[in-house]
C-alpha positions in Angstrom: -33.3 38.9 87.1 -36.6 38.3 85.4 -38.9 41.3 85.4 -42.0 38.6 85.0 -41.1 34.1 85.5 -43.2 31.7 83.7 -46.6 33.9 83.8 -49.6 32.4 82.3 -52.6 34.3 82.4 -55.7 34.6 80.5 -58.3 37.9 81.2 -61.8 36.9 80.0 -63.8 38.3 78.0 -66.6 41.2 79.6 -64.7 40.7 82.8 -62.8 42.8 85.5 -59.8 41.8 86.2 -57.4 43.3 89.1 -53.3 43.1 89.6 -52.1 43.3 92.7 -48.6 42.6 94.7 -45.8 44.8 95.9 -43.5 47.3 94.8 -41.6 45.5 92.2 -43.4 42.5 92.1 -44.1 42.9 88.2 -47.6 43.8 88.1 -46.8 47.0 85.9 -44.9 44.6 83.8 -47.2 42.0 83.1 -49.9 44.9 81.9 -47.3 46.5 79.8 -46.6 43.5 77.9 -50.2 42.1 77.9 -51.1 45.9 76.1 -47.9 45.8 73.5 -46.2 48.2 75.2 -43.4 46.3 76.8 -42.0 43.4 74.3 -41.4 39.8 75.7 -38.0 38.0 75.7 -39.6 34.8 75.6 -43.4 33.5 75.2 -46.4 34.8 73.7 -49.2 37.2 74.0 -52.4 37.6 72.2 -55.1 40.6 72.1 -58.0 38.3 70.7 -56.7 36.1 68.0 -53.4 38.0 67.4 -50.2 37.1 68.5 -48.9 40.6 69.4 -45.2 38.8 69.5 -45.0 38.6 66.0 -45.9 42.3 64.8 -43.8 44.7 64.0 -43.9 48.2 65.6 -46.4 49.8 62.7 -48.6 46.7 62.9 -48.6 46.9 66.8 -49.2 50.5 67.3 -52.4 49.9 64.9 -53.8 47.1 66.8 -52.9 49.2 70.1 -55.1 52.3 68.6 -57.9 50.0 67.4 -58.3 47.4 70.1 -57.1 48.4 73.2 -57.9 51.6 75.6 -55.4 53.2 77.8 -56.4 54.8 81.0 -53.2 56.2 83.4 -52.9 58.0 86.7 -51.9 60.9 85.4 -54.6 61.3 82.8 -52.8 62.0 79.8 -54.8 65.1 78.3 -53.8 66.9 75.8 -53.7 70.9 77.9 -55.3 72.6 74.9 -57.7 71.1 73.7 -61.3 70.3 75.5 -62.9 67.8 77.0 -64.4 66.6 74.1 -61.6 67.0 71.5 -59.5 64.9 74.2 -62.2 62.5 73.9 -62.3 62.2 70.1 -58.4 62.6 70.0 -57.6 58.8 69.1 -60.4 58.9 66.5 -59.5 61.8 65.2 -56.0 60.4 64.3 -57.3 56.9 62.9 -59.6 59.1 60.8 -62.8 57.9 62.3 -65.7 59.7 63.7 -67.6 59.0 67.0 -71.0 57.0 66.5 -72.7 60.2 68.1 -75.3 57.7 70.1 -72.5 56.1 71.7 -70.6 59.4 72.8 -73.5 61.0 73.9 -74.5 57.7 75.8 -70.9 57.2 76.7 -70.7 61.2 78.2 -73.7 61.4 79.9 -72.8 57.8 81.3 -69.4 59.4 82.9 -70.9 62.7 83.9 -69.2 65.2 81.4 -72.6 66.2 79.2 -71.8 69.7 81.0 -68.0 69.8 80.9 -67.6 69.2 77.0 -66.5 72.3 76.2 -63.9 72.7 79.2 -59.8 72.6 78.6 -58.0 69.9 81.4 -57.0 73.2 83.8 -60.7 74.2 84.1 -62.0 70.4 85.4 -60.9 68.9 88.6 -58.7 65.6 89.0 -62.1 63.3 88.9 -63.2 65.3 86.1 -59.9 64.9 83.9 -60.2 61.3 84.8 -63.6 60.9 84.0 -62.1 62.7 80.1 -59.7 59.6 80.2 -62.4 56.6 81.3 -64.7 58.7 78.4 -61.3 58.5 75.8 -60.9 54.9 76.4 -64.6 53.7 76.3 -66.0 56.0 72.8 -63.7 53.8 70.8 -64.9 50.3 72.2 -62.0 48.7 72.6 -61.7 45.0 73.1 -60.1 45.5 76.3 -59.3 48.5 78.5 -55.9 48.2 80.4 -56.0 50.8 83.6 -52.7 51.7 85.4 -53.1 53.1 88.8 -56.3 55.2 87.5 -57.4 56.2 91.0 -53.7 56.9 92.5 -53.9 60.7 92.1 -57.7 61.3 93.3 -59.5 61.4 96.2 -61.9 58.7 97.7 -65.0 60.2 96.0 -63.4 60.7 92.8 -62.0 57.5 93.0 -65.2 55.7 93.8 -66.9 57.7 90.7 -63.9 56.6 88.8 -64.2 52.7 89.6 -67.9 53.1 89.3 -67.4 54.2 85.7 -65.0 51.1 85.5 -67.3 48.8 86.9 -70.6 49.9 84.6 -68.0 49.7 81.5 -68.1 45.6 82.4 -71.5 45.3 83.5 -73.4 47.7 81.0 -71.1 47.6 77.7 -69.7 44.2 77.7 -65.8 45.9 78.3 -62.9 43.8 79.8 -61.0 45.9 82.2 -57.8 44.9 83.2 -56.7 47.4 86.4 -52.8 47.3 88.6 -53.7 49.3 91.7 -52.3 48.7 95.4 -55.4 50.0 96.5 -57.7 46.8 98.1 -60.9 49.1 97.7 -60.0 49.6 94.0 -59.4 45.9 93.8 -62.7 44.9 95.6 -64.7 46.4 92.1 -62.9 43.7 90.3 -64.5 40.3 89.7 -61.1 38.7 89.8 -58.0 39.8 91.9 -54.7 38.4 90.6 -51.6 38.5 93.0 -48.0 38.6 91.9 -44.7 38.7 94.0 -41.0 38.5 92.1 -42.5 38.2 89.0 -45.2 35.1 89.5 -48.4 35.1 89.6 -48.8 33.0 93.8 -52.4 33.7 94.3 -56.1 34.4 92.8 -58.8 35.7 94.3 -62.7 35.5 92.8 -65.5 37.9 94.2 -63.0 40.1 96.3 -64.0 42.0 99.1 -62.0 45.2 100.7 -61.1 43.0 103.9 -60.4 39.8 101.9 -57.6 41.1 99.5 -56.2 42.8 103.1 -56.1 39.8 103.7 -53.9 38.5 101.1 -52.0 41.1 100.9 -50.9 40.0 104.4 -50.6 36.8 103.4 -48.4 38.1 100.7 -45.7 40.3 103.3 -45.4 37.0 105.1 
C-alpha cells in the first residue's frame, strides 16, 4: 500500500498552505517528505532549486537546518534551557548569531519580550508554542513546515498561535505549510489542500471555517 499515489504539489512562495484529510490519508506523509524527513521511493522533491532526492544524509540535514523551520505539537524545547536559548538553539549549533533587530522584532512580534528568561516548565502551552513559532521564524527559513501546532492548546492559544502563523506570511514574506484536522486552523490558510488514501482529490482557495466543513463532508462521503 502506498503511503502517498502520484502526488504533485507545488507550495508557493510567501503563501499559506493547509493539509487536510483523514486519519491515514497521508497528509503527515506528504509534509515529511516535502521537509526531508521522510525519503521517497519514487519521484522528486525540491526545497527551492534543490533536489532534496539526490542528497545524502549530511547534505540533507544542512539544508534542513538552513532552509527549512520546524514547528510540532508538542513543542520540542529543550527543558533546561530558556526561552531565549531555545530560541537561538539551531543558531547556536550552525554557529551563527541572531541579527538582534530581527529577534527582537521577531520576540516582541510573538509576545515573549517578557518571558526570555523563562525555562519551558515556567510558561504555559501557548507560551512554549509561541518559543517554537519564535525558533522557527529567527532563522528565516525559506519555508516553515507546521505539524498539528495547535493540537495540544486551547482555542485562545491556538488562535494567538495561527495568528503568529498568519503575520509570518503576510508581514515577513514566510511560506507556511500547516497538516491540522482542525477547519478553523485551516480557515487562516490561503490554500487548503485535501488528501484521502494517499491523493491529493480536492483544493480549496480562500477557505472559510464552514467551507472546509464542508469538504470535509464531502470527503466522508
Amino acid at each position: 500500500m502506498r503511503a502517498l499515489d502520484h502526488v504533485t504539489v507545488g507550495f508557493e512562495k510567501g503563501a499559506f498552505t493547509a493539509i487536510m484529510g483523514p486519519s491515514g490519508s497521508g497528509k503527515s506523509t506528504l509534509m515529511q517528505c516535502a521537509a526531508g524527513l521522510d525519503r521517497l521511493t519514487a519521484g522528486t522533491a525540491f526545497i527551492g532549486d534543490v533536489d532534496i532526492t539526490k542528497l545524502g544524509e549530511k547534505a540533507l540535514t544542512l539544508l534542513r537546518r538552513d532552509k527549512v523551520g520546524f514547528i510540532f505539537q508538542q513543542f520540542n524545547l529543550l527543558p533546561t534551557l530558556t526561552a531565549e536559548e531555545n530560541i537561538t538553539f539551531p543558531l547556536d549549533l550552525a554557529g551563527r548569531k541572531p541579527d538582534p533587530a530581527w529577534m527582537t522584532h521577531v520576540v516582541n512580534t510573538v509576545g515573549l519580550s517578557d518571558r526570555l528568561h523563562h525555562k519551558p516548565s515556567e510558561l504555559s502551552g501557548g507560551q512554549q508554542q509561541r518559543v517554537a513559532v519564535a525558533r522557527a521564524l529567527v532563522e528565516r527559513p525559506e519555508i516553515i513546515f507546521a505539524d498539528e501546532p495547535t493540537g495540544n492548546l486551547d482555542s485562545t492559544s491556538s488562535a494567538e498561535i495561527l495568528s503568529f502563523m498568519e503575520g509570518a506570511v503576510k508581514e515577513f514574506g514566510q511560506t507556511v505549510v500547516m497538516v491540522t484536522h482542525d477547519p478553523v486552523a485551516a480557515s487562516h490558510a490561503s490554500r487548503v489542500l485535501f488528501l484521502a488514501d494517499g491523493r491529493i482529490v480536492d483544493e480549496l482557495m480562500a477557505p472559510t471555517r464552514d467551507s472546509v466543513l464542508d469538504r470535509m463532508r464531502n470527503l466522508g462521503d
